[in-house]
C-alpha positions in Angstrom: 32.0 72.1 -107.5 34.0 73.0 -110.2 34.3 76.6 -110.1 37.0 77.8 -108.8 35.1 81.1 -107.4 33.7 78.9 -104.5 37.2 78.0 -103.3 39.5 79.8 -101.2 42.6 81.6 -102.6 45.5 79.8 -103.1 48.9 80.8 -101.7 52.8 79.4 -101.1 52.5 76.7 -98.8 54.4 78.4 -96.0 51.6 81.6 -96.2 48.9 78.5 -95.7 51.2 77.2 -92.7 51.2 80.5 -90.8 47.3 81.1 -91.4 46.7 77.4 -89.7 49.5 78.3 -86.4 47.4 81.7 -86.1 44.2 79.1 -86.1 45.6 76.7 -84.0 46.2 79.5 -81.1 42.2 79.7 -81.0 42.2 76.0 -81.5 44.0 75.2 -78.4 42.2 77.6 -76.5 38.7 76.1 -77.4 39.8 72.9 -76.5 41.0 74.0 -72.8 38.2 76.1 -72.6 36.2 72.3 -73.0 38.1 70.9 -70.2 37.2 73.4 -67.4 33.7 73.3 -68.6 33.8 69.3 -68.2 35.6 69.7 -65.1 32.6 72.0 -63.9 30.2 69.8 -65.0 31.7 67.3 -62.9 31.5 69.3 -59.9 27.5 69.9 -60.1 25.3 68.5 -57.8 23.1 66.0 -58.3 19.2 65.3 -57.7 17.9 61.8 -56.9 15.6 60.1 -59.1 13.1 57.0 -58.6 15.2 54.3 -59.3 12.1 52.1 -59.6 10.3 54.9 -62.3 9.1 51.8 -64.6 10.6 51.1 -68.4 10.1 48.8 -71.1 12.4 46.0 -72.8 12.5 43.4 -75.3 11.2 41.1 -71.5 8.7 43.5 -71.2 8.2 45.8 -67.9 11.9 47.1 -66.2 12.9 49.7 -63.8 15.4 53.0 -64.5 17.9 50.7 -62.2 17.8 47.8 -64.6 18.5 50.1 -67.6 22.1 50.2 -66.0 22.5 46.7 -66.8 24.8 46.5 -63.4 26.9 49.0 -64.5 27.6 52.7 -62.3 26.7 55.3 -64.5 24.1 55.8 -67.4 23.3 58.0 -70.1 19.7 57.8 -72.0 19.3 59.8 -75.0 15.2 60.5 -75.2 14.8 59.2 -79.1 11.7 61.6 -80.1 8.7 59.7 -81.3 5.6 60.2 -83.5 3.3 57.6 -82.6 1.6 56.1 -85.2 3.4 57.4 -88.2 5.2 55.4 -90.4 9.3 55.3 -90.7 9.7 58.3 -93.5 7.9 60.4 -90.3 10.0 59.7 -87.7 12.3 62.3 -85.8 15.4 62.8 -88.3 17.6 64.5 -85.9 17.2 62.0 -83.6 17.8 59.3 -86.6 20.7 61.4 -87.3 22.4 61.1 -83.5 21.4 57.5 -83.2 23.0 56.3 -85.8 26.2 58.1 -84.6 26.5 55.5 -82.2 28.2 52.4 -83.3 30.8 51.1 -80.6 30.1 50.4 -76.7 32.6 48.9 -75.6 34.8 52.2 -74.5 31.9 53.6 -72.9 31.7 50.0 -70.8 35.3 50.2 -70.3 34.5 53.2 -67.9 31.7 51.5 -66.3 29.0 53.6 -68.6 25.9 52.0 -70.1 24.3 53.7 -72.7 20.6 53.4 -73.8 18.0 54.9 -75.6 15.0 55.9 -73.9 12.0 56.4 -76.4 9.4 58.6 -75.7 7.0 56.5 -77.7 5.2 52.7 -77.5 7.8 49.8 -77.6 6.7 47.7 -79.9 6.3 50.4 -82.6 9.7 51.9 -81.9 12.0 49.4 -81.3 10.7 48.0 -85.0 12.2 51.0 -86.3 15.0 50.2 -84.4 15.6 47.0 -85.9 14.6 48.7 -89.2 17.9 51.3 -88.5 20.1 48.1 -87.7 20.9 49.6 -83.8 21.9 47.3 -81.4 22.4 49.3 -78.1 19.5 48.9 -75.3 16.5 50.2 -77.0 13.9 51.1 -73.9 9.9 52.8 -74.2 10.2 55.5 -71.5 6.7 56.7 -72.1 4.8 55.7 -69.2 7.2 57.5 -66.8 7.9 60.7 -69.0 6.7 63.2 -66.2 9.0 61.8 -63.8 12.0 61.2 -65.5 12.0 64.8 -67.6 10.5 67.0 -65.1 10.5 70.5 -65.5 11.3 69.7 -69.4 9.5 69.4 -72.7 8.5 66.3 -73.3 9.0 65.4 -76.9 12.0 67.0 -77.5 15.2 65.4 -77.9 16.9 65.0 -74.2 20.5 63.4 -73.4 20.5 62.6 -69.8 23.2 61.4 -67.4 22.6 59.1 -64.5 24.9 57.5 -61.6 23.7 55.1 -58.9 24.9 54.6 -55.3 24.0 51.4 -55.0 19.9 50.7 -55.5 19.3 55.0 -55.5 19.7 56.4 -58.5 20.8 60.3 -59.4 20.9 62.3 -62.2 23.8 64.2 -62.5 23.5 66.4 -66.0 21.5 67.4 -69.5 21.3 68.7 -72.5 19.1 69.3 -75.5 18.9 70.8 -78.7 22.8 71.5 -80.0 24.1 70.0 -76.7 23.3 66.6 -78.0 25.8 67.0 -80.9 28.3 65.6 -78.2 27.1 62.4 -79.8 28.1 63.1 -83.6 30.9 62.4 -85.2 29.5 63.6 -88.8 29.3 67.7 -88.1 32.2 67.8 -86.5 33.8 66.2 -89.6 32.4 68.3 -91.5 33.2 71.9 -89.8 37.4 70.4 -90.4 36.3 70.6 -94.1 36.1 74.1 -96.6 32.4 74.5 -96.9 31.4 73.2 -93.3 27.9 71.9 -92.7 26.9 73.7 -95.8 24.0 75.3 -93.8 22.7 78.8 -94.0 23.0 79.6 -90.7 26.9 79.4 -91.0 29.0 82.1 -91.5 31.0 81.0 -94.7 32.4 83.3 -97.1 29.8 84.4 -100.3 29.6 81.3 -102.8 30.3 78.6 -100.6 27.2 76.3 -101.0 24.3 76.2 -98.3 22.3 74.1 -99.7 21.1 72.0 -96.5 17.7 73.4 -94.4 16.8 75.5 -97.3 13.0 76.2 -97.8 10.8 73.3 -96.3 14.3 71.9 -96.5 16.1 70.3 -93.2 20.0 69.5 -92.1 19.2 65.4 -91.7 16.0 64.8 -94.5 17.0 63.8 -98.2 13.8 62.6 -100.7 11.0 62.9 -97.6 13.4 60.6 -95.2 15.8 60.9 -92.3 19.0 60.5 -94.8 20.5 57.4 -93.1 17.4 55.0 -93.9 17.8 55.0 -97.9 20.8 52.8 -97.6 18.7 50.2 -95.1 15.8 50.4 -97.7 18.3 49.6 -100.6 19.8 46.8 -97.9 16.0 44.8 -98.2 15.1 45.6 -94.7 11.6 46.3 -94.1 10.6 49.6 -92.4 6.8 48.7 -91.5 6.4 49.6 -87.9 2.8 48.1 -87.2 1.4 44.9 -87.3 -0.9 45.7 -90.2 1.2 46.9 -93.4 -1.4 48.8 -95.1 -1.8 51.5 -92.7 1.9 52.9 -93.8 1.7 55.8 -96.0 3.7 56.1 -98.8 4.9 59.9 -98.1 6.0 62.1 -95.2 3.3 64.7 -94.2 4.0 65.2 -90.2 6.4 68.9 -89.9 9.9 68.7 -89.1 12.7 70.4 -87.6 11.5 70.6 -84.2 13.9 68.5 -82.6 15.8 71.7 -83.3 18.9 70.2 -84.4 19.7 73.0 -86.5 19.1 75.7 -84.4 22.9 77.8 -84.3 
C-alpha cells in the first residue's frame, strides 16, 4: 500500500475540484434515475399471498400475518441455509447482508417490520443467529417455501416485500442476487473509496489491488469463515448449532459463492 504506482496522479487542488463537478453531473443523474425507478416500483401491482402460509418463532408455530408483528408492511430477507453444517459453512453473503442490519426503529417509524425468513430448521438457525449477536425477528420459513417463493429458486438469497389490508396479505416486490445490496452499507462505502471493492470484476485502473474472490477465493469469506464471525469467536461466543457438539467439523468443505453476491 505503499507504492505510489497504485495511486492516482496527483494534481492542484482546483484540477481535482473540476474532475469531482464533472463526476457529480453523473452523480446527480444516478441518484434521480433511483427515484423514478422507486417511484415505479411503487406503482406495480401486487399479488395476494396466504396470509395464514405457516412460520416458525421463538413460541413455536406462527402465520406470515403474525410476522408483521401488527405493523402494515413487511419485508423478509430469505437467510440461505445449509442444514446440518456447522457455522464456518453457512451462507456468507447472506452473513454478510444480515449483519448490515443493526437499527429498527426507522424502519418501524414508517410502519415497516423487518424479519428474516430462514430457509432452513429453526432451532439450528436461529442458534447461529444468537451466535451472530442479531436481534431482529429471526423466523424458519421452510415448511412453506413453495408457497411463499413461487416461481423462484429456492435456496437462493430472496428479499421480499409484503403489505396487508387488514387479515389478507400481498406481496408487492423482489429482488435477488445484487438487488439485495439495498441492505449494505459496507460496499457502498467502499465504491466512495480509491480502490472500490477491490474485486476483479471491477473496472479499476492497472495496479489497483483485487485481491477479494480470487481463486477458490470469495468477496465475504476470510480463513474458511463468513468474515464477520472471527470477531464473535474472539468475543467467547459459542458457534455450535446442534445439540450434540461433536458432530461440528473443524473446517469448511460445503462450495461457496452461490448466493451470487458477487455476480457484477
Amino acid at each position: 500500500m505503499n507504492d505510489t504506482r497504485n495511486l492516482p496522479p496527483v494534481v492542484d487542488r482546483a484540477t481535482w475540484q473540476a474532475e469531482i463537478d464533472a463526476l457529480r453531473v453523473r452523480e446527480k443523474a444516478h441518484t434521480r434515475e433511483g427515484d423514478a425507478i422507486a417511484a415505479a416500483r411503487r406503482r406495480l401491482p401486487m399479488v395476494e399471498v396466504d396470509s395464514g402460509l405457516e412460520l416458525t418463532g421463538p413460541g413455536g408455530p406462527v402465520t406470515l400475518l403474525d410476522a408483521f408483528e401488527g405493523r402494515r408492511q413487511l419485508i423478509a430477507y430469505y437467510f440461505m441455509w445449509y442444514p446440518g453444517n456447522p457455522a464456518p459453512e453457512q451462507c456468507e453473503g447472506c452473513t454478510w447482508c444480515a449483519t448490515q442490519i443493526a437499527e429498527l426503529s426507522y424502519l418501524h417509524s414508517r410502519d415497516i417490520t423487518y424479519a428474516v425468513f430462514c430457509q432452513g430448521p429453526y432451532d439450528e438457525s436461529s442458534r447461529y443467529r444468537d451466535f451472530m449477536g442479531w436481534d431482529f425477528p429471526w423466523y424458519s420459513a421452510q415448511n412453506s417455501l413453495d408457497a411463499l417463493l413461487v416461481g423462484r429458486q429456492i435456496g437462493l438469497m430472496h428479499l421480499v416485500c409484503y403489505v396487508r389490508d387488514g387479515d389478507r396479505v400481498f406481496e408487492t416486490y423482489w429482488t435477488t442476487r445484487r438487488g439485495v445490496e439495498e441492505m449494505d452499507y459496507s460496499y457502498a462505502l467502499m465504491d466512495l473509496t480509491v480502490y472500490g471493492r477491490q474485486e476483479p470484476w471491477e473496472d479499476s485502473p492497472a495496479g489497483w489491488p483485487q485481491q477479494w474472490g480470487v481463486g477458490e477465493g470469495h468477496v465475504t469469506r476470510l480463513n474458511g469463515r463468513p468474515i464477520a464471525q472471527w470477531s464473535r469467536l474472539a468475543a467467547g461466543r459459542s458457534d455450535v448449532l446442534t445439540s450434540t457438539p461433536s458432530s461440528q467439523p473443524g473446517s469448511a468443505t460445503t462450495p461457496h459463492g452461490c448466493c451470487g453476491r458477487s455476480e457484477p
